[in-house]
C-alpha positions in Angstrom: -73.7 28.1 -47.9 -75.6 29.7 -45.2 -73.7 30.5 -42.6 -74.8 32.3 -39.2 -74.2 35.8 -38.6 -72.5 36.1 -42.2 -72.2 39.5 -43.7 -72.5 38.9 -47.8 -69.9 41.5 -49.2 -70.7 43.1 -53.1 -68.0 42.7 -55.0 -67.2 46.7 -55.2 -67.0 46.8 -51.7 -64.6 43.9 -51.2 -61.9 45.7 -50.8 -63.8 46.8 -47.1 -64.4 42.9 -46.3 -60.5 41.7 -44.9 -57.4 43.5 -43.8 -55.9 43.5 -47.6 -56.9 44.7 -50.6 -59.4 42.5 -52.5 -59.1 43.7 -56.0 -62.1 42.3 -57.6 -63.9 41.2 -60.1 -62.9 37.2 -59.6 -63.4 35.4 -62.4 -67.2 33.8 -61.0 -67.3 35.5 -58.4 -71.0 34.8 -56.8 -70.2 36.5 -53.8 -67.9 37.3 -50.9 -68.8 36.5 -47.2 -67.3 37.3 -43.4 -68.4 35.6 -40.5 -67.2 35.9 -37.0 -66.0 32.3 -36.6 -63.2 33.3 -39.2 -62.4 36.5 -38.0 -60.2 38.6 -40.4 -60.4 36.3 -43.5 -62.8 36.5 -46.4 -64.2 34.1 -48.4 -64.5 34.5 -52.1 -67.0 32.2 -53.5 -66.7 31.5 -57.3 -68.2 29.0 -59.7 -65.3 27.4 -61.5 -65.3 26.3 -65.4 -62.9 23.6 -65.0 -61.1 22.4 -62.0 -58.5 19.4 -62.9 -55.4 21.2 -64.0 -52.7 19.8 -65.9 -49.4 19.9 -64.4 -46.9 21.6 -67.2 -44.6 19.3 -69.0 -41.3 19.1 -67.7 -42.0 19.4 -64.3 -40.8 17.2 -61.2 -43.6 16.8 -59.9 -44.9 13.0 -59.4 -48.3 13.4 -60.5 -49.6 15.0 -64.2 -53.4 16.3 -62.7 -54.0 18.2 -59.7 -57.7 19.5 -57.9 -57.2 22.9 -55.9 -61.0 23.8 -54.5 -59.3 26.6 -52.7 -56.9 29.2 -53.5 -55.5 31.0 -50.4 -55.1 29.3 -46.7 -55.6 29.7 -43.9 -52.8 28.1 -42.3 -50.7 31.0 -42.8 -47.6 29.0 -42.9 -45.1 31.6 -43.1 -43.3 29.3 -45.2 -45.6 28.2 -48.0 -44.3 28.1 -51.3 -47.7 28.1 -52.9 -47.5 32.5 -52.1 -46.8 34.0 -55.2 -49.7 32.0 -56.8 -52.2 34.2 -54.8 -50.8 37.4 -57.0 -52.2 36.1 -60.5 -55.3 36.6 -58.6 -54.1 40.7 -58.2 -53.9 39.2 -54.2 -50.6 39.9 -52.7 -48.3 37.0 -51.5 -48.5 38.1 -47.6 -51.8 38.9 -45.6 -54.2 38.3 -48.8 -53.1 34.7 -48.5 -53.8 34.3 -45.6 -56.9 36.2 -45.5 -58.3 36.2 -48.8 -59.6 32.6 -49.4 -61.2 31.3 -53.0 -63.7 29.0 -53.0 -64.9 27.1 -55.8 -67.9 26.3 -54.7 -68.9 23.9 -57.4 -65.9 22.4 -57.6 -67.0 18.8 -57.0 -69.7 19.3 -59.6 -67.5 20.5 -62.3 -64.9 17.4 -61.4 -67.3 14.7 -62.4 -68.6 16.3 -65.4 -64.4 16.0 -66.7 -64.3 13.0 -65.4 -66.9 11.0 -67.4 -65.3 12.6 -70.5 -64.0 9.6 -72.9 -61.1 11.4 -73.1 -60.1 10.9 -69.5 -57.1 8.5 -69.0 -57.7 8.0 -65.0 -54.4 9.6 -64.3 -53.6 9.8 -60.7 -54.9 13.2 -59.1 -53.1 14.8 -56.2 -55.2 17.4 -53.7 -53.3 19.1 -51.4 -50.8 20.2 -54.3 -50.8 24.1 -54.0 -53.4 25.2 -50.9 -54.7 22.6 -48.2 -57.7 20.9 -49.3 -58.5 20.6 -45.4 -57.7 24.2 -44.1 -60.7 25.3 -41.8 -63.3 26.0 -44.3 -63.6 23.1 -46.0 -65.4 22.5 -42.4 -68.1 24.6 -43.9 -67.8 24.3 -47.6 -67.3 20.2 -47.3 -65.9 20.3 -50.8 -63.9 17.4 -50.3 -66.2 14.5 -50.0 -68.1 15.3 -53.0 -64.5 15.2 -54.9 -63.3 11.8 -53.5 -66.7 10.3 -54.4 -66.3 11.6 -57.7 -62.7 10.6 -58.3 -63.3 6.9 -56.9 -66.6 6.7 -59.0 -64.7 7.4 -61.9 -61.8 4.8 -61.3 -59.3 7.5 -60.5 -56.7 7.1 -58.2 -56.2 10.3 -55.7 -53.7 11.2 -53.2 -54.3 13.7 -50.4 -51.6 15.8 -49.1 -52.6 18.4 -45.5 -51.8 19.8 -42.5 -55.8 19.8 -41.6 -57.1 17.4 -38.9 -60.2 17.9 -40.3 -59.3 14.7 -42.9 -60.6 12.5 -40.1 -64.1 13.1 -40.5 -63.6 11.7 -44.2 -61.6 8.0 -42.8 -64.6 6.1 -43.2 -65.3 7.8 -47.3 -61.4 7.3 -47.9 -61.4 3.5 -46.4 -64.4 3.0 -49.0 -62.7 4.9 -51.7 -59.3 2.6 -51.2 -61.6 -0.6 -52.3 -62.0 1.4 -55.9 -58.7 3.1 -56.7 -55.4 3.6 -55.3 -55.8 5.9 -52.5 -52.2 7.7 -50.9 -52.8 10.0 -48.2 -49.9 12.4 -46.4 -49.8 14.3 -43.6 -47.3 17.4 -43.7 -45.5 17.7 -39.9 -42.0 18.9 -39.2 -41.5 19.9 -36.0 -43.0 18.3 -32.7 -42.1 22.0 -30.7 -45.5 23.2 -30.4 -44.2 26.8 -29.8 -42.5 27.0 -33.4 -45.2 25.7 -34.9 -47.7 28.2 -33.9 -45.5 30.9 -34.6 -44.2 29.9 -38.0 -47.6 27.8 -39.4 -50.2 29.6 -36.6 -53.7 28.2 -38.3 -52.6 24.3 -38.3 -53.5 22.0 -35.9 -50.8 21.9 -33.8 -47.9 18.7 -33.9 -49.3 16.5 -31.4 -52.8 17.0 -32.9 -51.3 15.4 -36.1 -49.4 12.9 -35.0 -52.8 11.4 -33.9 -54.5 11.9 -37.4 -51.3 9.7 -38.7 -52.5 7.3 -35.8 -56.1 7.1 -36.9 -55.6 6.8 -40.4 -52.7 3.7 -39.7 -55.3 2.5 -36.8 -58.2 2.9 -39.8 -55.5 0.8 -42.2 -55.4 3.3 -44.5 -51.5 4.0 -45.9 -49.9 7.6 -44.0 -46.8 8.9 -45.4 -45.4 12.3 -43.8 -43.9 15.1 -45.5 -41.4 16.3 -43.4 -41.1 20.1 -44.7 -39.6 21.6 -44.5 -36.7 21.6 -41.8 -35.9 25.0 -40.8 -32.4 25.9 -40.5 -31.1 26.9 -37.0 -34.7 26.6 -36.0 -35.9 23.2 -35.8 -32.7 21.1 -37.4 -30.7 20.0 -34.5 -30.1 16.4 -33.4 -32.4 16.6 -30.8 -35.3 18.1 -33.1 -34.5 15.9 -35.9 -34.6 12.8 -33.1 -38.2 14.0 -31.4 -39.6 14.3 -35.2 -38.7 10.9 -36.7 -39.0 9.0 -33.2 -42.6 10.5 -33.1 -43.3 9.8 -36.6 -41.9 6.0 -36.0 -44.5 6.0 -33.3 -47.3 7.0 -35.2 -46.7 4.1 -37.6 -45.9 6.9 -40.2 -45.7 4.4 -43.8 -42.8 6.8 -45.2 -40.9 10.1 -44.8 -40.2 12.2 -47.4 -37.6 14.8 -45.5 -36.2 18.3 -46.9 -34.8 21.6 -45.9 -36.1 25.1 -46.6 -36.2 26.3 -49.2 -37.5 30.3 -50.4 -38.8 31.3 -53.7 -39.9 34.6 -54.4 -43.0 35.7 -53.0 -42.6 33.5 -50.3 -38.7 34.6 -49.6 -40.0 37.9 -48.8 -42.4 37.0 -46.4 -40.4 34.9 -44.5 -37.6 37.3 -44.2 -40.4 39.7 -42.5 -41.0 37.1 -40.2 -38.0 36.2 -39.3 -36.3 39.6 -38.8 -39.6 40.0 -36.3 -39.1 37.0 -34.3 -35.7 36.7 -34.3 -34.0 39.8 -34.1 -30.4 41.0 -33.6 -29.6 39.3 -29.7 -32.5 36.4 -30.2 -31.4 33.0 -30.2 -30.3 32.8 -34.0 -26.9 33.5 -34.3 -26.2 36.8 -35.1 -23.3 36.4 -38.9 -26.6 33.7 -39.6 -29.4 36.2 -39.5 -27.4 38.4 -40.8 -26.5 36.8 -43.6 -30.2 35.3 -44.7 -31.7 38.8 -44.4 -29.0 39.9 -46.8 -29.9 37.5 -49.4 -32.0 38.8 -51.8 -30.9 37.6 -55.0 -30.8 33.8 -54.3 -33.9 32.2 -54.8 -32.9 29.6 -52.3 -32.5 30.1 -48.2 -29.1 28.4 -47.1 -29.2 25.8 -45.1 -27.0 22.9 -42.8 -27.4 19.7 -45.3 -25.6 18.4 -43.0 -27.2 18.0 -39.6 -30.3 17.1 -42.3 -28.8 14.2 -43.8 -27.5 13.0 -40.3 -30.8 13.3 -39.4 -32.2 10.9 -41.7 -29.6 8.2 -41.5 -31.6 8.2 -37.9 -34.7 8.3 -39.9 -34.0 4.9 -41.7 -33.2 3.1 -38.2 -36.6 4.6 -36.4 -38.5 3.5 -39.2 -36.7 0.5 -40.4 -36.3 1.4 -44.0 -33.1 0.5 -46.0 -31.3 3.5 -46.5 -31.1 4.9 -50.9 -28.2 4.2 -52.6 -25.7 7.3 -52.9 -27.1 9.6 -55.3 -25.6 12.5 -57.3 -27.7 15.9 -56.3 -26.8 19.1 -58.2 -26.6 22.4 -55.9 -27.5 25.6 -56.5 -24.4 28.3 -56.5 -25.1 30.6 -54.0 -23.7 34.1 -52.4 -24.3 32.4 -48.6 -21.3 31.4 -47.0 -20.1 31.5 -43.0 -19.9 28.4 -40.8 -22.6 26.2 -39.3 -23.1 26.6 -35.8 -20.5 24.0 -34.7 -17.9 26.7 -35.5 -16.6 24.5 -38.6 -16.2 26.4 -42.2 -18.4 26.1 -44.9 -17.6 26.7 -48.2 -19.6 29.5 -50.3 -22.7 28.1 -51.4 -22.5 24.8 -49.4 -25.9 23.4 -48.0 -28.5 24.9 -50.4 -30.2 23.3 -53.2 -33.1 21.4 -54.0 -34.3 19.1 -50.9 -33.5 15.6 -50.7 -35.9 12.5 -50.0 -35.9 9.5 -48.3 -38.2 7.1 -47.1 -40.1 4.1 -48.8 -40.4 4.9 -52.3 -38.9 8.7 -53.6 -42.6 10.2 -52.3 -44.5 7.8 -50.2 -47.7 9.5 -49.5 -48.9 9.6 -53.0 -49.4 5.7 -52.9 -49.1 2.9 -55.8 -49.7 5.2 -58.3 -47.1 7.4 -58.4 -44.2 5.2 -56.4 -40.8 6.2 -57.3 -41.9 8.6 -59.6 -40.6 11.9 -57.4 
C-alpha cells in the first residue's frame, strides 16, 4: 500500500509505533505502518497462509467457514466480544484492539487459491464474524472486493455482517455477486441516540448514517437484516429506546431483526466495567444498587440484564415490521450472583434476566440469507 506521509515501523521498534505494546514478531509480518489519517492506530501488515477458518464443531454458530482479513478494529466498540481474541496475538484486549490492527494483506489472494481446491464443498462463508470487514482501513487496504469476487466466482454463498458505511461503495459488486450465489448482508445498529453511540462504539458511523446504508442496500434490492446488539441495560433499553430503534429500522425497510441483550465475556467484561465506572459514576444517571452491583461482578461471565423491557420490546418489533411473532420457546439461563430490582421498583429474583440473548425476526438470523435460514 502506499500511503502518504506513512512512517514504515521495523518490527523491533513496534512497540514505539501505537499507544500499546506491540509485542512482535507477527506471524508474516511484512511490515508495520502509521499515518496521520489514522492517528494513534498501527497497522500490521502480514501475508497470511490460509484465511478460511473452520468454525469448531459444536458451536452455535449458523455458519461452518468464516474470512477475517483483519484482526483488531477500529470501531472500538467498548462492547465487542471479539476482545480477548486480540491476546493470542500477545495484544491486550483493551487499547491494542483498538489500536493495533492486522492486516492480511493477501488475503483475497490466498481465498481463491482454497477455493478452487476439489475439496471445497461451497459452504456458506460469513465476513464480519469476529472484526468488521468494513472498519476504516479496508478504505485503503480494499480487501473486500477482491474476496467477494473470489467467493462468487467460486459458487460460494457469503454473508456480510458491519457496522462500516463503507459497504456502499461495494452495492453495485454485491448486486452482481447476488446473480451467482446466495448473498445475506447485515447491518449491526442498536441504538438511534447518537450520543451513546459515540461514547460506547466511538469509530462507527454514527446511527443515522446507517440507517441510510440499510436504505441503500433495500433501495439497491439487495436483502438487509439488522443485528440489534446488543441492548444495553439501563442504557439504551427503555420503551422509548426500544420504540425509536425498531420504528427506525421499520423505516429503513430492515428485511429482519435479530434482537439481544448484553452480554460480557472475559476480556471484554473487563473493559466494559472500565468504561462504565468512567462514564457513569456513583450520582450519574445509572442507578446507583445497579452500578453498584455490575461493577461487583466479577465472576459471572454474563452482565445482568432487564429480559423484560427486551422482550416487550420485541413484541413491538413484530407489529413495526409485520412479522409473525415465534412460537414460545424454552430458553435455559445462566445462574447468576446479580440480583436487586429493575428500575420500576419491582423484585427480581437472583439471577433473573441474564443468559444467552434471544432472537427474533424472519428466520432465527436473517441477515445471513438463504443459506443459513433457521439455522441460528
Amino acid at each position: 500500500m502506499r500511503w502518504d506521509a506513512q512512517a514504515l515501523v521495523p518490527a523491533p521498534a513496534a512497540e514505539a509505533a501505537g499507544p500499546g505494546p506491540a509485542l512482535l514478531p507477527l506471524a508474516g509480518l511484512v511490515r508495520s505502518v502509521t499515518t496521520p489519517e489514522f492517528a494513534g492506530i498501527t497497522f500490521h501488515e502480514v501475508t497470511a497462509k490460509s484465511v478460511l477458518n473452520k468454525v469448531p464443531a459444536g458451536s452455535r454458530m449458523p455458519f461452518e467457514w468464516t474470512v477475517n482479513p483483519y484482526r483488531g478494529c477500529s470501531h472500538a466498540c467498548v462492547y465487542c466480544f471479539a476482545r480477548k481474541s486480540h491476546t493470542y496475538l500477545d495484544f491486550d484486549a483493551g487499547l491494542d484492539f483498538d489500536s493495533q490492527v492486522v492486516v492480511k494483506v493477501n488475503a483475497a489472494e490466498v481465498l481463491r487459491k482454497e477455493l478452487a481446491k476439489p475439496s471445497w464443498t461451497r459452504q456458506q462463508v460469513a465476513l464480519g464474524t469476529n472484526t468488521d470487514p468494513y472498519q476504516r482501513a479496508e478504505g485503503r487496504y480494499r480487501l473486500l472486493p477482491g474476496i467477494i469476487s473470489a467467493l462468487a466466482d467460486s459458487g460460494t454463498p457469503l454473508s456480510i455482517l458491519t457496522k462500516g458505511t463503507l459497504l456502499a461503495r461495494d452495492i453495485p459488486l454485491l448486486k452482481s455477486a447476488a446473480t451467482q450465489v446466495p448473498v445475506g448482508l447485515g447491518i449491526s445498529l442498536a441504538m438511534t441516540t447518537e450520543a451513546l453511540s459515540e461514547a460506547i462504539e466511538p469509530g462507527t458511523p454514527g446511527p443515522r448514517a446507517r440507517l441510510k446504508l440499510v436504505s441503500r442496500l433495500r433501495e439497491a434490492g439487495l436483502p438487509c437484516g439488522v443485528m440489534a446488539m446488543p441492548i444495553l441495560p439501563w442504557l439504551s433499553d427503555s420503551d422509548e429506546a426500544l420504540d425509536a430503534l425498531f420504528a427506525s429500522l421499520a423505516a429503513a425497510g430492515a428485511t429482519g431483526v435479530t434482537a439481544g441483550a448484553l452480554y460480557l465475556k472475559p476480556g471484554t467484561r473487563e473493559w466494559f466495567l472500565k468504561w462504565l465506572a468512567a462514564n457513569h459514576p456513583a450520582g450519574g444517571p445509572l442507578p446507583a444498587v445497579v452500578r453498584h452491583r455490575i461493577l461487583r461482578v466479577q465472576g459471572v461471565p454474563g452482565l445482568a440484564c432487564r429480559e423484560g423491557p427486551l422482550l416487550q420490546g420485541q413484541a413491538r418489533l413484530h407489529a413495526f415490521l409485520g412479522i409473525q411473532p415465534p412460537g414460545p420457546r424454552r430458553s435455559p439461563r445462566r445462574r447468576s450472583r446479580v440480583s436487586g430490582r429493575d428500575h420500576s421498583g419491582s423484585a427480581r429474583k437472583p439471577g433473573a434476566g441474564t443468559g444467552p440473548v434471544r432472537r427474533t425476526g424472519r428466520a432465527a438470523n436473517p441477515f445471513l440469507g438463504p443459506a443459513a435460514a433457521g439455522r441460528h
